[in-house]
N, C-alpha and C positions, 0 to 999 in steps of 0.2 A: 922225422919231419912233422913239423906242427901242422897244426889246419886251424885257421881262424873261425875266432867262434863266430859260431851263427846268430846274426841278428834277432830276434822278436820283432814279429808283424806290427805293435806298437813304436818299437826301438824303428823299424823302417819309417813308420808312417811319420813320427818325431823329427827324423832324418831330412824325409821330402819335404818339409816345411821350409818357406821362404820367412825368414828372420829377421829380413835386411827395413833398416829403418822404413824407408823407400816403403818398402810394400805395410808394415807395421802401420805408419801413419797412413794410407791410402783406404787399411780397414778400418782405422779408430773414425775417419774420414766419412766412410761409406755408414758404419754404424751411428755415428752424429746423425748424418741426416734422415736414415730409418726411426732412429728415436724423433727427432723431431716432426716427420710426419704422422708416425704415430700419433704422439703430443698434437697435432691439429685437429687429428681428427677425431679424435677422443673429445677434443672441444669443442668440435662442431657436433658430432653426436650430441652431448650434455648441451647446449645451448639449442639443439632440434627437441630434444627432448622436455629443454623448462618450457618452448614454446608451445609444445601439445602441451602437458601438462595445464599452462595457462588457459590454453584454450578452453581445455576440458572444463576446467575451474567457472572462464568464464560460461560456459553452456552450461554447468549445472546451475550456475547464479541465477542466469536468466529465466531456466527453467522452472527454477524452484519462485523467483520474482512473475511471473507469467502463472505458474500455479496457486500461488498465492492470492493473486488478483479477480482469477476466474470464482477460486472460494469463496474473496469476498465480496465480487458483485452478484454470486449467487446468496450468498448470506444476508445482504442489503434487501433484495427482493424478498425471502423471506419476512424479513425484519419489516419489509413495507406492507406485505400483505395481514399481518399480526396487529401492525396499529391499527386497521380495521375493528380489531375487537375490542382493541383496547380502546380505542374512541366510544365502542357500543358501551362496555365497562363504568366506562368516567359515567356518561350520559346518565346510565343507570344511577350511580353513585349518588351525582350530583340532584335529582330530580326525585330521589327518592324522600318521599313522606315521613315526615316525625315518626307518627305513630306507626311503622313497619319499618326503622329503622334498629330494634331490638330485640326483633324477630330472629330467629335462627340462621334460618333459609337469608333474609338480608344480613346479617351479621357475615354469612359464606360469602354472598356478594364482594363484601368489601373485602374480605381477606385475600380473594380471586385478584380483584382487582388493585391490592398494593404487591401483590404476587408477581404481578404484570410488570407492576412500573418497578420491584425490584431487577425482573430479567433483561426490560429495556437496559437500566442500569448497566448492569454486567456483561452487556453487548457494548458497552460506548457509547447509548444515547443519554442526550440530556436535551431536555424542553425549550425551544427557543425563547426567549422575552416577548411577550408582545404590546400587553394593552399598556398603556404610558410611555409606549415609545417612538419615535417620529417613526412613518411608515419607511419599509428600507425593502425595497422590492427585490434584493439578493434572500432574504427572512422572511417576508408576508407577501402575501397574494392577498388584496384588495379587492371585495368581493358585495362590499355594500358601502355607501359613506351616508353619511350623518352630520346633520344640522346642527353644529353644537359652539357656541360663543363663549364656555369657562374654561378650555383649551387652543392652545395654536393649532391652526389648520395645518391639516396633514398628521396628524398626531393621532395613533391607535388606540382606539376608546373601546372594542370590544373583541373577545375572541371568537370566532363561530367555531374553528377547530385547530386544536394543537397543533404547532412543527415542532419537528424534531431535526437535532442536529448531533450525525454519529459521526465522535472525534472533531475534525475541523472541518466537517463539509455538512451544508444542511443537505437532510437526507428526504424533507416535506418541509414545505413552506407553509407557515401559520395561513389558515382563511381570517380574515380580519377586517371588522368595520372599520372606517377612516372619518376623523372630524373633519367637516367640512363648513365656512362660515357662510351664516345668512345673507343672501344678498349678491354669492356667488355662485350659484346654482348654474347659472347657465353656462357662465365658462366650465365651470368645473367636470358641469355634466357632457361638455364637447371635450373635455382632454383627461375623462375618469379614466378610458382606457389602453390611452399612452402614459399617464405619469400613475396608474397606478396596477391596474392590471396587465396593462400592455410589457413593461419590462422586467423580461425574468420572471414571471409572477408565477407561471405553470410547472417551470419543469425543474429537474436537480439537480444545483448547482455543486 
């Protein structure tokens, strides 16, 4: 008498399996839509994720723009408190005597002092225009006017002290005498400090 052979615990588990189209397609079915959940959320992750990223991106821009600014409004004030010297410098320069201007000690003066107007340079300042040009109270502070008839009134005929303008903004407004014509003194003298000191004239624009 035979005895059938004995299965293998794979050869059963092969066996137990349902095959029938039916249940086939119900898996390929259920596996579809596990794939495509997955597929969602994979794209929702990636799309959370460029949105931190952006974030991130923009915070450090800001950051970096925010830190940027605080350097340069503290650089600006530097830079304002230095033309101090460099105004003392010129004055020197300008006022100094023939005969001590081949002296040593003058001779260091001047070098100090184009030293100076190199650094302004390479900080971004450059000297506003002033004397020949109509007063422009965004550029000059008007600070004396003048009786003068071989120029158009309002027209800057002298400078008491330099502006300076770092990149596109003036950083000091020119102090500056204004021609004013004879004969108008008294208007001129009731509206010196609305049309010339009065607007803008103080601060930096």
């Amino acid at each position: 008498m035979t005895h059938p052979q004995k299965r293998t615990r794979a050869e059963e588990r092969i066996a137990e399996l349902d095959t029938s189209p039916q249940t086939l397609s119900a898996e390929v079915e259920s596996l579809r839509q596990q794939l495509e959940q997955a597929q969602q959320e994979a794209a929702e992750s990636k799309q959370g994720w460029q949105r931190t990223a952006a974030d991130f991106a923009n915070y450090r821009r800001r950051t970096e723009q925010d830190r940027e600014q605080m350097l340069g409004l503290a650089n600006e004030a530097l830079l304002s408190k230095l033309l101090t010297i460099v105004d003392d410098f010129d004055r020197a320069v300008a006022n100094m005597p023939a005969e001590l201007q081949r002296l040593g000690w003058a001779e260091g003066i001047v070098a100090i002092d184009r030293k100076l107007d190199l650094l302004l340079a390479s900080e971004g300042l450059t000297p506003i225009d002033a004397v020949g040009k109509p007063f422009d109270p965004h550029e000059h502070e008007a600070v004396v006017q003048e009786q003068r008839s071989d120029v158009a009134e309002g027209t800057v005929v002298a400078e008491l002290q330099r502006g300076y303008r770092i990149r596109d903004r003036v950083l000091r407004p020119a102090m500056v005498a204004v021609a004013t014509h004879p004969g108008n003194e008294g208007t001129n003298q009731q509206t010196d400090n609305q049309d010339y000191t009065g607007t803008d004239s103080g601060g930096i624009n």
